[in-house]
C-alpha positions in Angstrom: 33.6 38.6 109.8 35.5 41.1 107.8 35.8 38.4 105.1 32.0 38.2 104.5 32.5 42.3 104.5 34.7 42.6 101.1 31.8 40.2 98.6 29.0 42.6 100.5 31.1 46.0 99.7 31.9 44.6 96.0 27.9 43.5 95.2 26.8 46.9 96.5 29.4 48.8 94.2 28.5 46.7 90.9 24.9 47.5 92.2 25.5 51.2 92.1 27.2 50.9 88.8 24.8 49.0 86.9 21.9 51.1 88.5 23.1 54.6 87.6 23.5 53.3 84.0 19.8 52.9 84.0 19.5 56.9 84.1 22.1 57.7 81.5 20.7 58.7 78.0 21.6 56.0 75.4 21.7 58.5 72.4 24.1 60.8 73.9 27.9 60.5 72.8 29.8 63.5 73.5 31.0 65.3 70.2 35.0 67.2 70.7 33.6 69.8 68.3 31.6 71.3 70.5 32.0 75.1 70.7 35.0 74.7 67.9 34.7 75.5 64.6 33.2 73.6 62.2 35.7 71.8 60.4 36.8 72.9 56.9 34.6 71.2 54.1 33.9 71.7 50.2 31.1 69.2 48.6 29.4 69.5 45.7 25.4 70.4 45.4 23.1 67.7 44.7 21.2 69.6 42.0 24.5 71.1 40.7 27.5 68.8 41.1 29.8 71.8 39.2 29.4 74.2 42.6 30.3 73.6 45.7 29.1 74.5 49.5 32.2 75.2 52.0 32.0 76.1 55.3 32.4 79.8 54.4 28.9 79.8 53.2 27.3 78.6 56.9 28.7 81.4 58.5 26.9 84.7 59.2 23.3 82.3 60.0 22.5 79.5 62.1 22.5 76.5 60.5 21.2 73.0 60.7 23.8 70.4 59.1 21.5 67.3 58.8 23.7 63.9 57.7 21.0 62.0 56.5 20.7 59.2 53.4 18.3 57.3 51.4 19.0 53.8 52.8 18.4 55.3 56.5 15.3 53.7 58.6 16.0 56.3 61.2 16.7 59.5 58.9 12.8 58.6 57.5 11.7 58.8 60.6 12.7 61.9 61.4 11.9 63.3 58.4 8.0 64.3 59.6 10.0 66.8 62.1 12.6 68.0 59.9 9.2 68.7 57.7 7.6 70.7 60.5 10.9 72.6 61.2 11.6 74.3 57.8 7.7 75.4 57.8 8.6 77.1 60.6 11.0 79.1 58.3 13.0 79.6 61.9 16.8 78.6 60.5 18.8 77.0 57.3 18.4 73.5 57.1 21.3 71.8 55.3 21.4 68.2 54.0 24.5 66.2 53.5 23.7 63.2 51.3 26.1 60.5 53.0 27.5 57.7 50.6 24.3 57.7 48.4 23.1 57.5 45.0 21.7 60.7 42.9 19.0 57.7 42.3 18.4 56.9 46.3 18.3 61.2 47.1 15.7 61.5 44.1 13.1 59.3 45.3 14.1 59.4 48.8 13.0 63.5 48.5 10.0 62.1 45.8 9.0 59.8 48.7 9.4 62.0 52.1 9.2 65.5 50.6 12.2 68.2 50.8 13.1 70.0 54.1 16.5 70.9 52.9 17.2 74.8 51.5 20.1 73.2 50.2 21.9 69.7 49.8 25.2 68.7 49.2 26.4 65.4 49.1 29.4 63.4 50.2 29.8 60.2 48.3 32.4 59.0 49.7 31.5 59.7 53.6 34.9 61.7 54.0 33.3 65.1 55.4 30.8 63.0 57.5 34.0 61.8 59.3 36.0 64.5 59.7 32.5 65.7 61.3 33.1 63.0 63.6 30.0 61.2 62.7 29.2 57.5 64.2 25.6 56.5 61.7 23.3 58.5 60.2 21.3 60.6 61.3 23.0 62.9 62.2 22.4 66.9 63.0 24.6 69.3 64.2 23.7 73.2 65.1 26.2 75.6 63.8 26.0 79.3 64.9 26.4 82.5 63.0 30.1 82.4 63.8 30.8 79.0 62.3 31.1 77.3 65.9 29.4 74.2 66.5 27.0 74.8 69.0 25.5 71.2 69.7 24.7 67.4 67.7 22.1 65.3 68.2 22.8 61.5 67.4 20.0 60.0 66.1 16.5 60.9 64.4 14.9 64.6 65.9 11.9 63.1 67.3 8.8 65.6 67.6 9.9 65.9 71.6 13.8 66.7 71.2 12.5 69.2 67.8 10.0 71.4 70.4 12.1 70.8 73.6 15.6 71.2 72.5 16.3 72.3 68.8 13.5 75.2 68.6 14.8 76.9 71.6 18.3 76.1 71.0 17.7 78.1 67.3 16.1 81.1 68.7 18.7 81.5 71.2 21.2 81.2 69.1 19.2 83.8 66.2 19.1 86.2 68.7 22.7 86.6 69.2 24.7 89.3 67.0 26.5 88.3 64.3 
């Protein structure tokens, strides 16, 4: 009897397993910046390769790092959202080009239109990593103090933008600098 007991006990712990994985949220992968400071960066400007963006400049406003690129299915997707954000003129929306062409940006931008107060990019995918990025795209919320607040993996979809990133933003505005 206790035999039959040990193949019983084993099925019902696989089947707890494999059942509570149905609830988890596929696009969720913990970041270890969270609530750290954004790690230390200099890239150049898209529409001005001589100057340079550094994480000095993100501090004192919240800011929205988007790592997004030309050759992305997903970053076009979300691009309708990132569209309806910045003409809601709440926070700084900053692109990081990721390992693309000044050819791809152009008619990427031509093609989607511009959400971006500013764009950098990072040719060579080295900041993207020391982000601790795993695709593109790839957004990260960074508040007045230069502390990484939160990143969504993935395209903003209209839901997460209204649900998540708007209130997230205001929250964050309304804290002293």
């Amino acid at each position: 009897m206790k035999k039959f007991l040990i193949p019983v006990a084993l099925f019902i712990a696989i089947g707890i397993a494999l059942g509570r994985g149905l609830f988890l949220n596929p696009t969720y992968i913990p970041s270890p910046l969270i609530g750290k400071p954004m790690p230390q960066f200099s890239l150049p400007f898209a529409a001005n390769p001589k100057a340079d963006l550094s994480n000095a400049d993100l501090k004192g406003h919240v800011t929205l790092l988007n790592i997004f690129a030309s050759w992305c299915v997903s970053c076009k997707q979300e691009m309708p959202n990132l569209m309806r954000l910045q003409a809601l003129r709440l926070v700084r929306l900053v692109g990081v080009d990721y390992k693309d062409t000044p050819h791809g940006l152009h008619h990427y931008l031509s093609a989607f239109g511009d959400p971006y107060s500013t764009i950098v990019t990072d040719e060579r995918g080295m900041t993207a990593i020391n982000w601790g990025i795993y695709g593109v795209p790839e957004t990260f919320v960074v508040n007045k103090q230069g502390i990484i607040a939160y990143k969504f993996v993935g395209p903003i979809s209209y839901r997460k933008l209204h649900s998540k990133l708007i209130p997230m933003v205001k929250r964050l505005e309304a804290q002293p600098a």
